[in-house]
C-alpha positions as CSV (number, residue, x, y, z in Angstrom):
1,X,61.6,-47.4,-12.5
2,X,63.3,-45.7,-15.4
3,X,66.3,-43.3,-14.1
4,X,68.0,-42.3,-17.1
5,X,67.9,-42.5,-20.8
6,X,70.9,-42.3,-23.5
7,X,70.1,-42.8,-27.1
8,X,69.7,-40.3,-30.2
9,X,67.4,-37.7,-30.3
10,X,64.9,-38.5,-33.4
11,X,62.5,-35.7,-33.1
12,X,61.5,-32.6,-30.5
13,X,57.7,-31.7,-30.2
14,X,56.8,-28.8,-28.0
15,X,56.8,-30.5,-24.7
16,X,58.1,-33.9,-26.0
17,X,61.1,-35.4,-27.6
18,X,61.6,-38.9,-28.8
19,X,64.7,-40.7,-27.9
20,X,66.2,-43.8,-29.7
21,X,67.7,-46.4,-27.5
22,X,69.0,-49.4,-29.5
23,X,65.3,-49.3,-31.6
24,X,63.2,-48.7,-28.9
25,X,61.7,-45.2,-28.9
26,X,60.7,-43.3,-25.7
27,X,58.5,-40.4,-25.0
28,X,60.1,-38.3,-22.9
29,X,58.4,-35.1,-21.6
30,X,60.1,-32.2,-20.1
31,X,60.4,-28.7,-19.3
32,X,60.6,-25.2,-22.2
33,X,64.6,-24.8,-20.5
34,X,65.6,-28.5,-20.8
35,X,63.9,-28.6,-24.5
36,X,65.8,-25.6,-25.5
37,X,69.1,-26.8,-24.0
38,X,69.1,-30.0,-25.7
39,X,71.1,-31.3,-29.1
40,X,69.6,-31.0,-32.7
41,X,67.6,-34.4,-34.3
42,X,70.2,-37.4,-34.6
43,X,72.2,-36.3,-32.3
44,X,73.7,-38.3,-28.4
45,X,71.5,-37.0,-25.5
46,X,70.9,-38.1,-22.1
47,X,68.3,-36.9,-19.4
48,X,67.4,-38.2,-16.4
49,X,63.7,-39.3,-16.1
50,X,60.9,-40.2,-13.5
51,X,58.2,-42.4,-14.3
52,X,54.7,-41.6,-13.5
53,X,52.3,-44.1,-13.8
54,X,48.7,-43.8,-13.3
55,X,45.6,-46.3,-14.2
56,X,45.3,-45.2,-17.6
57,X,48.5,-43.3,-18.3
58,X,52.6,-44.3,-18.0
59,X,54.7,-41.1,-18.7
60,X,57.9,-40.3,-18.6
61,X,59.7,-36.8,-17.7
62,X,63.2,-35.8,-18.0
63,X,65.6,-33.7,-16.5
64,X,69.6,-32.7,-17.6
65,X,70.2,-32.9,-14.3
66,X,69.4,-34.8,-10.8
67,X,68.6,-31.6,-8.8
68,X,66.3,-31.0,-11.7
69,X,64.8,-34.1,-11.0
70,X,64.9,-34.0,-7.2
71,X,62.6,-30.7,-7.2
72,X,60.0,-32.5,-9.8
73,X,60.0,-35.1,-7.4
74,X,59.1,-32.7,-4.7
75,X,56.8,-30.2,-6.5
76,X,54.6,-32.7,-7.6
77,X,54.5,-33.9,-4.0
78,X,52.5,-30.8,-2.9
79,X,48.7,-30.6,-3.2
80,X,47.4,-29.3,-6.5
81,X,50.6,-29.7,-7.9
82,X,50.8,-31.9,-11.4
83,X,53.6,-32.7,-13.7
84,X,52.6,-29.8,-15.9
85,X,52.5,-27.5,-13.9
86,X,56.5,-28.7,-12.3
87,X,57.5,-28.5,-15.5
88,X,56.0,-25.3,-16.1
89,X,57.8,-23.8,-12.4
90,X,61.2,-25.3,-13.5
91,X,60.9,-24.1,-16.9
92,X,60.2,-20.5,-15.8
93,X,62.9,-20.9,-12.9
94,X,65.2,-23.5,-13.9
95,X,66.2,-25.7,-11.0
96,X,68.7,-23.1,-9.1
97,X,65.9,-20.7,-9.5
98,X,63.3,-22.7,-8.1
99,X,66.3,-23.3,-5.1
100,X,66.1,-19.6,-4.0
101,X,62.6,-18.6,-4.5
102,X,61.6,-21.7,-1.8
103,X,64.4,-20.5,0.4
104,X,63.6,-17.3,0.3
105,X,60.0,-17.5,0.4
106,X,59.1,-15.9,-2.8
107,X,55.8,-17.2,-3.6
108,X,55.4,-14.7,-6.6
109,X,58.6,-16.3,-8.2
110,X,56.5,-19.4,-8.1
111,X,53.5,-17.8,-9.6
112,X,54.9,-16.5,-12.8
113,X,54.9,-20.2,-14.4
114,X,52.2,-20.6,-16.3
115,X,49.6,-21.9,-14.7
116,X,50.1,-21.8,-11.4
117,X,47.8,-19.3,-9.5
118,X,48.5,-17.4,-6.1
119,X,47.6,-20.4,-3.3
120,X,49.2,-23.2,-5.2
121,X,52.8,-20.8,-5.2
122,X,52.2,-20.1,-2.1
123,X,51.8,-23.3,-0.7
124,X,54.6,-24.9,-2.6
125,X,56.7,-22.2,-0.8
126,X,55.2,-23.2,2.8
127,X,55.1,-26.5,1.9
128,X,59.3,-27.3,0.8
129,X,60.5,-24.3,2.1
130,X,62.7,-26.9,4.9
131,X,63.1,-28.9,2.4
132,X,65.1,-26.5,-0.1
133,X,68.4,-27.1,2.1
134,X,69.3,-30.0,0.5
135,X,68.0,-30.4,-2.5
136,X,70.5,-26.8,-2.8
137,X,73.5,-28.7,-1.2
138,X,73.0,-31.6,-3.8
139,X,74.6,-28.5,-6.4
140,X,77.9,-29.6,-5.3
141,X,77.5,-33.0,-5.6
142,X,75.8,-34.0,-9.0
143,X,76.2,-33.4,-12.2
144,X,74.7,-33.3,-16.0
145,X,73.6,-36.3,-17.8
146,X,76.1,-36.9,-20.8
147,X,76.1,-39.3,-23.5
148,X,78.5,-40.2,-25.8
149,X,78.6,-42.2,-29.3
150,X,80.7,-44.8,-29.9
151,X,80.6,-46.6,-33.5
152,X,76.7,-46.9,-34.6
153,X,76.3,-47.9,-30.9
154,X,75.3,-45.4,-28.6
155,X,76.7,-46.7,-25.1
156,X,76.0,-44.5,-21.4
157,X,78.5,-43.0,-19.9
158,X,80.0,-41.9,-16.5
159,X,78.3,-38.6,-15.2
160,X,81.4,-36.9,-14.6
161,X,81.1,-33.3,-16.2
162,X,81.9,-30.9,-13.4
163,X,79.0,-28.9,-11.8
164,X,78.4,-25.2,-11.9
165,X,81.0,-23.4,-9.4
166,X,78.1,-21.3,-8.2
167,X,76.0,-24.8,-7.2
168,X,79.1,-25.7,-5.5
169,X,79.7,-22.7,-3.8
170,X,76.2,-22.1,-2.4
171,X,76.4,-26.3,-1.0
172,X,79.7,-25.2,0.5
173,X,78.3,-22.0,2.1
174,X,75.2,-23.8,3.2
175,X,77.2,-27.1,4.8
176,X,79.6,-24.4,6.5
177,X,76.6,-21.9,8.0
178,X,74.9,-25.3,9.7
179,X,78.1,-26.1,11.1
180,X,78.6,-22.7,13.0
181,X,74.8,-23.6,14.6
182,X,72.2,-22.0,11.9
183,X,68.9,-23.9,11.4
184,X,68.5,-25.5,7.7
185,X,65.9,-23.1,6.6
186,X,67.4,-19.8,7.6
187,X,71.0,-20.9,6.5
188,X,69.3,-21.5,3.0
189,X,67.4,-18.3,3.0
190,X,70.4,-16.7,3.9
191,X,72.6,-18.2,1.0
192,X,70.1,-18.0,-1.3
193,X,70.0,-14.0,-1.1
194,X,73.7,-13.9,-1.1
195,X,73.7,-15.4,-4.0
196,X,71.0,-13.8,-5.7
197,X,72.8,-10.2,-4.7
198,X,76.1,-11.9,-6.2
199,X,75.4,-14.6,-8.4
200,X,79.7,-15.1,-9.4
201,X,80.4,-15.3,-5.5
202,X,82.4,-18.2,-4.2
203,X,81.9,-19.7,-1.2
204,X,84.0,-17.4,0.7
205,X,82.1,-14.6,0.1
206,X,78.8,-16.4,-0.1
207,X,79.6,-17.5,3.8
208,X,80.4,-13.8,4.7
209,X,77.1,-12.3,3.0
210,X,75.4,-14.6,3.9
211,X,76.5,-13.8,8.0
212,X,76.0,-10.3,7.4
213,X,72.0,-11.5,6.6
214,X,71.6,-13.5,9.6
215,X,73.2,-10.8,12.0
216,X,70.9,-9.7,14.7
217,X,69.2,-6.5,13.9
218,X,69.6,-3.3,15.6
């Protein structure tokens, strides 16, 4: 299994790029966001990657980040679901997207990628919706791939770029709400508004909004 790839970006196709590692070149597919967040031709780059290998085919798909990869992993767990069409969902989403839609049930979220029609949203939504707890608490925890260049050999590096305060926040709000006694799904749900409602919020007042949700009504 391939996990990650540093080298120099030689080309970008629309769906593909080609990555230089010591001489070797590797297709490497991945989503519109991750294309368009990526360095220019000749330049360090790093993605994470999952190989799928079929009969006739070996791909590879990348991701800037593991939570990126996680959901890919997931999505194209689900019935009907392909590598395309993941790749189309995190594209139209992006990873933290993808998070709350699940969590909050929002099949129509789902249904704006292109390709993906009414019953294949909706049962991605049925079908990770318990899962969407952790792959959102892993915000906290991981980080971007990075890559650095050092002499005319380009070498890996430590992933140690800090992650997003607002993927912190929501794994801080989320590991906090299970320990007061809230099931996985509706603590997710839960956060997952919040945060939609106030995307800047730290976890503070992601725990509090997210309360105010789950309070009985009436």
């Amino acid at each position: 299994m391939i996990g990650k790839i540093s080298g120099r970006l030689e080309y970008r196709a629309g769906d593909h790029v080609l990555i230089d590692v010591r001489g070797v070149g590797y297709l490497v597919y991945c989503s519109d966001r991750t294309l368009a967040a990526l360095p220019g031709a000749g330049e360090a780059v790093a993605l994470y990657t999952d190989l799928q290998v079929r009969e006739d085919l070996m791909q590879l798909y990348g991701f800037l980040t593991l939570v990126e990869k996680e959901w890919h992993r997931l999505l194209t767990s689900v019935q009907g679901v392909g590598a395309k069409a993941s790749l189309a969902i995190l594209g139209t989403l992006g990873a933290d997207g993808v998070s709350r839609a699940i969590a909050l049930g929002d099949w129509n979220a789902v249904k704006a990628a292109k390709g993906v029609g009414p019953k294949i949203a909706q049962r991605v939504v049925l079908d990770l919706k318990d899962k969407a707890p952790s792959v959102m608490a892993m915000g906290g925890q991981v980080a971007q791939a990075s890559a650095d260049v050092g002499g005319d050999v380009l070498e890996p590096v430590a992933v140690t770029a800090p992650a997003p305060q607002t993927n912190s926040a929501q794994a801080e709000a989320l590991s906090a709400l299970g320990n007061l006694g809230y099931g996985p799904g509706d603590a997710a749900s839960a956060v997952a508004q919040a945060a939609g409602d106030a995307p800047d919020a730290e976890t503070a007042d992601l725990i509090r909004n997210a309360l105010k949700l789950l309070a009985p009504k009436g």
